[in-house]
C-alpha positions in Angstrom: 0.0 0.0 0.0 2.9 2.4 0.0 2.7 3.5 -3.9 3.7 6.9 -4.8 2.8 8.4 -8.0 5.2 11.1 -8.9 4.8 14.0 -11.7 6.9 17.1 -12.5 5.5 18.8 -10.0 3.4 16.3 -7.6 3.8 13.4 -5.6 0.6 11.3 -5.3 0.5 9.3 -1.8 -1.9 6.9 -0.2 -4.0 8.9 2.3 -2.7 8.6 6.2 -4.2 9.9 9.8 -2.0 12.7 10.1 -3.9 14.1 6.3 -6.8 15.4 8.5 -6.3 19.2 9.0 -5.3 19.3 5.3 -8.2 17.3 4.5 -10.8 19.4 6.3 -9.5 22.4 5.5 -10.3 21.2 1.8 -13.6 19.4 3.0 -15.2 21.9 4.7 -14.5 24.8 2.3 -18.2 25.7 0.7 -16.1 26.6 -2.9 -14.5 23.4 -2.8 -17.7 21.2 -1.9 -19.9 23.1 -4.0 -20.7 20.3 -6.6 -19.5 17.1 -4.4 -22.0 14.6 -3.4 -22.0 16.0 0.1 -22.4 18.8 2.3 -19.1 21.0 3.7 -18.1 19.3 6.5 -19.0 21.1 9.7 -16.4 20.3 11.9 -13.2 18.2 11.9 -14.9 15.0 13.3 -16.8 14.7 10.7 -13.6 14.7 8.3 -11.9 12.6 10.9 -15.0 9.8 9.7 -14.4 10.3 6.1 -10.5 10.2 6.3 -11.4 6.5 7.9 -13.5 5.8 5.6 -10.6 6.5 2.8 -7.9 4.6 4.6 -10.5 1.3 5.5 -11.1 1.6 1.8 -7.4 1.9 0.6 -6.7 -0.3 3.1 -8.9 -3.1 1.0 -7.8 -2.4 -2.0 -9.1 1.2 -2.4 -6.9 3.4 -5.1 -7.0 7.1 -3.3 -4.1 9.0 -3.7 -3.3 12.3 -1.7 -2.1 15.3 -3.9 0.7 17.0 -2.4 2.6 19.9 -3.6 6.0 21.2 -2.4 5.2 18.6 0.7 1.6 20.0 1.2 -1.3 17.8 1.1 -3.5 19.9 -1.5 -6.2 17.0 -2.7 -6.8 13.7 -3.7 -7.5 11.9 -6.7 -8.3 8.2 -7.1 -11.2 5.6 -7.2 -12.0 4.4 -3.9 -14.3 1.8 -5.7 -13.1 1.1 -9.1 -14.1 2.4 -12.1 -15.4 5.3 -10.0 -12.7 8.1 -10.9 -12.7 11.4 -8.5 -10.6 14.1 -7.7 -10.7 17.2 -5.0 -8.0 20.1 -5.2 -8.2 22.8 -2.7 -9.3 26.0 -3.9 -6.2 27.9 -4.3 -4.7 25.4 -6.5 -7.3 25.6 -8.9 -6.6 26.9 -12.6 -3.0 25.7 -12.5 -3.3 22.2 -14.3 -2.8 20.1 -11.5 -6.0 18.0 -11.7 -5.2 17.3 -14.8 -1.4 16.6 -14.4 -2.3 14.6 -11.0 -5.4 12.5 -13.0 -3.1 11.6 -15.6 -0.4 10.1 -13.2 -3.4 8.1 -11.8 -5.2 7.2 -14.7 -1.7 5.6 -15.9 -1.3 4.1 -13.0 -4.9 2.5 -13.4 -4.6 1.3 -16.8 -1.3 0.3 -16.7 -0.3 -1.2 -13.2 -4.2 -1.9 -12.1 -5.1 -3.3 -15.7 -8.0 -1.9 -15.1 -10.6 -1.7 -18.3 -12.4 1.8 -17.9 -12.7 4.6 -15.3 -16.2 6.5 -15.2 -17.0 9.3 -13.4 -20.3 10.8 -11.9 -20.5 14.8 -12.6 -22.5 17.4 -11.3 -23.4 19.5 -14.8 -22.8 22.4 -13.0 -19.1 22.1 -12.8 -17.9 23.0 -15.6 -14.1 23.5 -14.5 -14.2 19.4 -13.8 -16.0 18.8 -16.6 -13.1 20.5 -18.7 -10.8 18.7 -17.3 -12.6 15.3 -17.7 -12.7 16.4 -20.9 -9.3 17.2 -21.6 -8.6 13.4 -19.9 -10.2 11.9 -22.7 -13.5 11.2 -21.0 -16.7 10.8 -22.8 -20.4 11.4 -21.7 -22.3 7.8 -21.4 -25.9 9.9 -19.9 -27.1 11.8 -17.6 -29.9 11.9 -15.3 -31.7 14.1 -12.7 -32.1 14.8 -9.1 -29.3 12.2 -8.3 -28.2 13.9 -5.0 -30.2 15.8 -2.3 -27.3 17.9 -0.7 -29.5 20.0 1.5 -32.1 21.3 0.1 -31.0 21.1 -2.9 -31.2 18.6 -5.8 -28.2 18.2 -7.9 -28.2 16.3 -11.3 -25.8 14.0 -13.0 -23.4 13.8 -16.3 -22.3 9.9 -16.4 -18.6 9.9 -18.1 -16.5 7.2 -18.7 -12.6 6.7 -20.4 -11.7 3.4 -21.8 -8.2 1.7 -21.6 -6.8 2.3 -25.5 -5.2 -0.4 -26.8 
């Protein structure tokens, strides 16, 4: 469980305990959370459940990967249930290509180490920034559908992507 991912300017890690002030300063930022499939977390316990959550799940076989930057733990990207492909990048790093470099590294990592056949991903319409980048990934829409995710009081809808292993 000790893969490392490394890029030109990232090192992708396997989430660990001492992630969780990183992780809910990213998790409970309302910009950041906007268009995930749940509400910013309100305090650090609740973070401190999710971050468990992440290492039970790497722990069996899970493929999250923490983004950090210059030694600072700015995101995550991964599939904590394969195909499902994801990816979080604190707010001030947006705009600066790192999803994109950091998704790469993994989705290389998937198809090549992993073997894996496809990775799909579930999209909130509104966000168009990850929709670019899941775009510029090679991802292609599969459908959609509506009211997929009560956040609130607020329905949220869905763009069903997928990328398929070439070759």
């Amino acid at each position: 469980m000790s893969t490392e991912l490394r890029t030109e300017r990232l090192l992708l890690r396997r989430p660990r305990p001492a992630d969780l002030d990183a992780m809910f300063v990213l998790m409970s930022n309302p910009a950041a959370m906007r268009f995930w499939s749940t509400l910013p977390h309100a305090d650090r316990e609740v973070t401190a459940k999710w971050l468990a959550q992440m290492l039970a799940r790497t722990a069996d076989g899970g493929e999250d990967f923490v983004i950090e930057q210059e030694g600072k733990a700015i995101g995550f990207v991964g599939a904590g249930r394969l195909p499902e492909f994801g990816f979080m990048l604190h707010q001030d790093y947006w705009g600066r290509g790192i999803a994109v470099e950091a998704s790469r590294a993994f989705i290389a990592y998937a198809f090549g180490e992993l073997g894996v056949p496809e990775l799909t991903a579930d999209v909130d319409p509104r966000n168009a920034p990850s929709l670019k980048v899941l775009e510029r990934l090679g991802f292609s829409v599969t459908g959609t559908a509506e009211r997929t995710f009560l956040l609130g009081e607020e329905w949220c809808d869905s763009v069903y992507l997928r990328l398929g292993r070439e070759g």
